[in-house]
N, C-alpha and C positions, 0 to 999 in steps of 0.2 A: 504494500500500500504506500511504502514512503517512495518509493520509486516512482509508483504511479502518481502520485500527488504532486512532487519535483516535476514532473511532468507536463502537469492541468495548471501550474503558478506560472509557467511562462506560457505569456502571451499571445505568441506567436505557434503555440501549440493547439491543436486541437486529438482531443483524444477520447477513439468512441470505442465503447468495448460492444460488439456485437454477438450473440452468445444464443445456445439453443435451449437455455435453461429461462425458469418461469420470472415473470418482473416481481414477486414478490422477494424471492431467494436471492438474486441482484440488487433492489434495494436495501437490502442488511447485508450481504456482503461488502458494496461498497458506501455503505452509508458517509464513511470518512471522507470522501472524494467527493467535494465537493462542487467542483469544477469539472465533472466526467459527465461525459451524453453515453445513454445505455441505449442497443436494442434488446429487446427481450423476444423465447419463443423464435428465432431467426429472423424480426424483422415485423411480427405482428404487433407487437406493441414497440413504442419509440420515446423515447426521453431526451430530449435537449439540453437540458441541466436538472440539477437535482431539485431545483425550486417549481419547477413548473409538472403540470400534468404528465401521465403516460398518455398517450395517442395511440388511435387503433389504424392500423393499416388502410387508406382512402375505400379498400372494395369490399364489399358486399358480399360476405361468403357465407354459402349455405353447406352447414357442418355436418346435415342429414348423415354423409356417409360412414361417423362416427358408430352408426346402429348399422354399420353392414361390418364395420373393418372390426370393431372391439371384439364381437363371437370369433372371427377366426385368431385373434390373437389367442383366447380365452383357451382354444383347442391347442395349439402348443405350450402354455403353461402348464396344462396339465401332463401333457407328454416331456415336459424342457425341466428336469429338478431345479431350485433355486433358480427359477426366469420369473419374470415382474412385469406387470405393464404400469408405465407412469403417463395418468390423465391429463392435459395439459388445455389451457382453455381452446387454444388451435390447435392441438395436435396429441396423435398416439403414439405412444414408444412401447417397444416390447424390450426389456435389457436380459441379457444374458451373460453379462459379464461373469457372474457370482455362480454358472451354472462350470458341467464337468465341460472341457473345450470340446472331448471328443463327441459332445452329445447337443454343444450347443450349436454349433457353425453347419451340422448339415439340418436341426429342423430350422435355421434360419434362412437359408436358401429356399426350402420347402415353403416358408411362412413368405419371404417375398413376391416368389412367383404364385402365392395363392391369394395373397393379399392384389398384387397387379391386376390378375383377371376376376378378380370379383370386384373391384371399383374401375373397372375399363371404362367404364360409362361415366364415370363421374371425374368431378373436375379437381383431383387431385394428383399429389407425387407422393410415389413411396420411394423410400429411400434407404441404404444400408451403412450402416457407419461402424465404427468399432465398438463390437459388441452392442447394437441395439440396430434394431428398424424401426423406422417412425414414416409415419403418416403423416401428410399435412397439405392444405389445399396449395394447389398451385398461386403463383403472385406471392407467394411469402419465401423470402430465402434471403443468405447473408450478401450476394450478388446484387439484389435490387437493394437494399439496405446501402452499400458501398457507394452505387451508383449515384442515391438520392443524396449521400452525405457530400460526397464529391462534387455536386452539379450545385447543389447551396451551397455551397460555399463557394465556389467559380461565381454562381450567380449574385452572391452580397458583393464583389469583387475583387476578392481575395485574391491572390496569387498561389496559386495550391505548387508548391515546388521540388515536395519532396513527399513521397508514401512509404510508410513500414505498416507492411500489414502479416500479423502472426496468427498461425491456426494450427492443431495437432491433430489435424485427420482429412480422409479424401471428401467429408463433405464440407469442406473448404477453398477445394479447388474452384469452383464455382466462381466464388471471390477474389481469387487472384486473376483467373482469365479476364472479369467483370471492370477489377479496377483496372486493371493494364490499358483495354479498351477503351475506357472513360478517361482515364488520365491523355491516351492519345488524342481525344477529343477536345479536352479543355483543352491541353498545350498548342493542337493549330489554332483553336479559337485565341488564346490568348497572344501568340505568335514568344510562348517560351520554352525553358528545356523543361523538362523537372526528372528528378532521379526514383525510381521506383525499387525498393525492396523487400522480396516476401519469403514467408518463413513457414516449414510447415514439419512436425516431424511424426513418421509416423513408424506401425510396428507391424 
């Protein structure tokens, strides 16, 4: 936290933690930082500073397919020892960190390709990350998150010149290709360099 906070004092920083964990749990995590913009849930809710409201993402989502996805998670719990589903106000996670490796990774594959074709029709993404699959409507990710921080900020007039963007999984990659793109975009708009670097470690 002191790191992050030496951070959010200078001025000329801007620092936003984007994260797939709920805005209540980030709120008390960084309650000390008081200078931090959070996104919460990957971008459904949004926070500016710590004095102002959470925001919900501009669209209009119908979460109906939470009553088709939660049964088939519920069928590999019972089959998965120690697997969990965690409720989230956007989104479904099944974790299987805590389960045996060799029993968790194949009904996880099992569970995504059964989760795809049973929400085909609906307007969501499933997604696989370490140790967990999660569900969550399309329009919500750390990618548009990146983009929308990046382009306010270009747009107040900022000179955006330099990005460190850090993540510890491939559902982060998203994010990196997202901001690479947009930063190519401001910098011909603005007609400057800026240095980009990202960080990702995985296992």
């Amino acid at each position: 936290m002191r790191t992050i906070n030496r951070l959010c004092d200078n001025s000329k920083n801007i620092v936003f933690i984007v994260s797939g964990r709920g805005r209540d749990n980030l709120s008390k995590w960084f309650s000390l930082c008081g200078e931090i913009r959070i996104a919460a849930e990957h971008g459904y809710y949004m926070r500016w500073s710590y004095d102002k409201e959470w925001e919900i993402c501009g669209q209009n989502f119908d979460f109906g397919w939470i009553q088709m996805a939660e049964p088939v998670m519920k069928l590999y719990i019972e089959a998965t020892y120690d697997s969990s589903i965690e409720t989230k106000e956007s989104s479904l996670v099944w974790h299987h960190q805590d389960a045996n490796p060799g029993f968790g990774s194949c009904p996880a594959k099992e569970m995504f390709d059964h989760l795809e074709s049973v929400l085909a029709n609906k307007v969501v993404a499933v997604k696989r990350g370490q140790f967990i699959i999660e569900v969550k409507s399309q329009g919500v990710s750390k990618g548009i998150v990146a983009d929308e921080v990046l382009t306010s900020i270009a747009n107040d007039g900022r000179k955006v010149d330099f990005v460190l963007c850090i993540g510890d999984g491939r559902l982060d990659e998203e994010m990196f290709e997202i901001i690479e793109n947009t930063m190519s975009r401001i910098a011909s708009l603005q007609c400057n360099n800026f240095c980009l670097h990202s960080w990702t470690k995985t296992k």
